[in-house]
N, C-alpha and C positions, 0 to 999 in steps of 0.2 A: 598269276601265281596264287596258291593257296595258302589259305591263313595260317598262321604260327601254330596259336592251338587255340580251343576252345574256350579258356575259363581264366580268369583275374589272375591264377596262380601262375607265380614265379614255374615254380618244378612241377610242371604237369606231363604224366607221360602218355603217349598216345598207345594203343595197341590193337592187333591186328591178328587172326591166324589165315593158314594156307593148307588146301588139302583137305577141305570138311569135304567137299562132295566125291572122294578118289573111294576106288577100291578097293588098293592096297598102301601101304605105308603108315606111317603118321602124320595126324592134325601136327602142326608146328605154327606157334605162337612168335611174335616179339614184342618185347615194349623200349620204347624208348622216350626219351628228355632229351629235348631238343635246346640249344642255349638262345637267349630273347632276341642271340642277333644273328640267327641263324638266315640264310635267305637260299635259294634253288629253284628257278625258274623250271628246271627240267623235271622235279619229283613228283610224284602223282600217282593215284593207285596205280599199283602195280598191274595189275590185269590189261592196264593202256598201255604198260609198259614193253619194249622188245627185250627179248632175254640180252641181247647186250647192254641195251640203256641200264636195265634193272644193277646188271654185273660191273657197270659204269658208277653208280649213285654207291652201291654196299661200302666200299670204303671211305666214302665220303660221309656216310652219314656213322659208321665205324668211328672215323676221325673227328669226326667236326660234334658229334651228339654229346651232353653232358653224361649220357651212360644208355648201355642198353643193354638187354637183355634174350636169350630165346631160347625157347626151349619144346621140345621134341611130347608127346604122346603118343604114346605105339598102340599096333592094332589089338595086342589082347586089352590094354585098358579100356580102348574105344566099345571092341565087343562088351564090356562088363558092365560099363555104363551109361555109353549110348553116345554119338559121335559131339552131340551139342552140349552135355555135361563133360565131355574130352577137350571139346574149344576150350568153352571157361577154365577148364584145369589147365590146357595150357599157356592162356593168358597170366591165370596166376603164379603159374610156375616162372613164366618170364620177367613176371613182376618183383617175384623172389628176388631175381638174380640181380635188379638193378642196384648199384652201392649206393647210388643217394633215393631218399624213400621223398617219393613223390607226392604231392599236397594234393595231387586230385590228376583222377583219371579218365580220360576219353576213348571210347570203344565204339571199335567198329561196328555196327550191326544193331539190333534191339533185343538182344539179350545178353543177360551178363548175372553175376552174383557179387555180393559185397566185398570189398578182399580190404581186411580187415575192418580198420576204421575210415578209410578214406574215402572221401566223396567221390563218386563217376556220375559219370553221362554219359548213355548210349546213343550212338549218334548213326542215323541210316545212309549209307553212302558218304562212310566221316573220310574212308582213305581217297575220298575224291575232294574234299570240304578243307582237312587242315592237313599242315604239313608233316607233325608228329605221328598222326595215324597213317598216312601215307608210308611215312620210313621206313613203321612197323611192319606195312604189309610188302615192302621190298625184302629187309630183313627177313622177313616168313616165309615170304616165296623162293629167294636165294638159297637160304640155309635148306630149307625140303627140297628145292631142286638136285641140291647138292649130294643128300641123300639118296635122294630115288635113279641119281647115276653111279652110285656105291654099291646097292643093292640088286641095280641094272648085272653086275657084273655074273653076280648069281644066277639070276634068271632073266639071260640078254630075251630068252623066249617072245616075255612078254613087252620087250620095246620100252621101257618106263624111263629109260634116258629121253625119250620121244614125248611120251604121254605122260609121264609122272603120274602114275595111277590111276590117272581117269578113267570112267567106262566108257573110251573111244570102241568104234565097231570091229579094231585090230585088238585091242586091249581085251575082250570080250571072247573073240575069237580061238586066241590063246587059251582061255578060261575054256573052253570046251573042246580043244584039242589036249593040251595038256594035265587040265584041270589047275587046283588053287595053291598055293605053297602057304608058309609059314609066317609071308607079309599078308596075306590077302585079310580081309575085317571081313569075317565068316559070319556078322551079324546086319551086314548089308545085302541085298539082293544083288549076289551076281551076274545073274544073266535074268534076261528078262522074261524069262520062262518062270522065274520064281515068282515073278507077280501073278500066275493063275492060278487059281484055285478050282478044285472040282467039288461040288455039292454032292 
């Protein structure tokens, strides 16, 4: 099993986002505070996770976490800022939402910005490490999944109930039959013709 969290502090919240490397949609963050007698043999980054197990854990850690938090960044943000300053925006924005303000925070990944005064730790493969980064990135994956079957309905074209935005060879394919709509991040290289350059 993985460890509670990271750091001495009672109210430490883990957080996680889902969807940095997709084409279309939003980055979507969580964070959550896990309580000291929290235990789940089963949680673990999500990515190891089957979309049922993940769908299995959301209400559990809904239920059982001192509070959590998630929140969405959509693709004209991501265009305007760049997909990795859209993460941290939506780390913090989930961080906003938690009701109890957490004494120290643990992040997935190795980049992150301060959010406010509180101490963090970036931690590289933390939703595989502790169990509060873990939750978060169930929470991130669930909630964007959920979205990108919302938006599927729009444009079933592009299969995103399937793929959730990724640049699969189907996801791709659509992108030059039909071209891009109004989810797509027109600041990422959609198809891979855009990485040539001619001199």
């Amino acid at each position: 099993m993985l460890k509670l969290k990271y750091s001495e502090f009672n109210f430490e919240c883990g957080t996680d986002e889902a969807g940095r490397g997709c084409l279309a949609g939003p980055v979507t963050a969580a964070a959550v505070i896990l309580p000291l007698d929290f235990r789940n043999d089963l949680l673990n980054d999500s990515k190891l996770l089957s979309h049922k197990k993940r769908d299995y854990l959301k209400p559990i850690i809904e239920n059982q976490s001192v509070c959590y938090g998630v929140a969405h960044v959509y693709q004209e943000k991501i265009d305007t800022i760049n997909i990795l300053n859209a993460s941290i925006l939506a780390m913090h924005k989930s961080i906003e939402k938690l009701h109890k303000k957490p004494e120290f925070i643990s992040v997935d990944g190795n980049r992150f910005k301060p959010f406010k005064t509180i101490p963090h730790q970036t931690i590289i493969k933390g939703d595989g490490k502790y169990l509060n980064i873990a939750a978060a990135s169930v929470l991130a994956k669930t909630y964007r999944d959920a979205y990108m079957a919302t938006i599927h309905e729009e444009f079933p074209m592009y299969n995103w109930i399937q793929n959730k935005g990724y640049p699969t060879f189907e996801h791709r394919e659509a992108i030059k039959k039909y071209g891009i709509t109004k989810y797509h991040r027109k600041s990422f290289k959609l198809l891979p013709e855009q990485l040539t350059f001619e001199f």
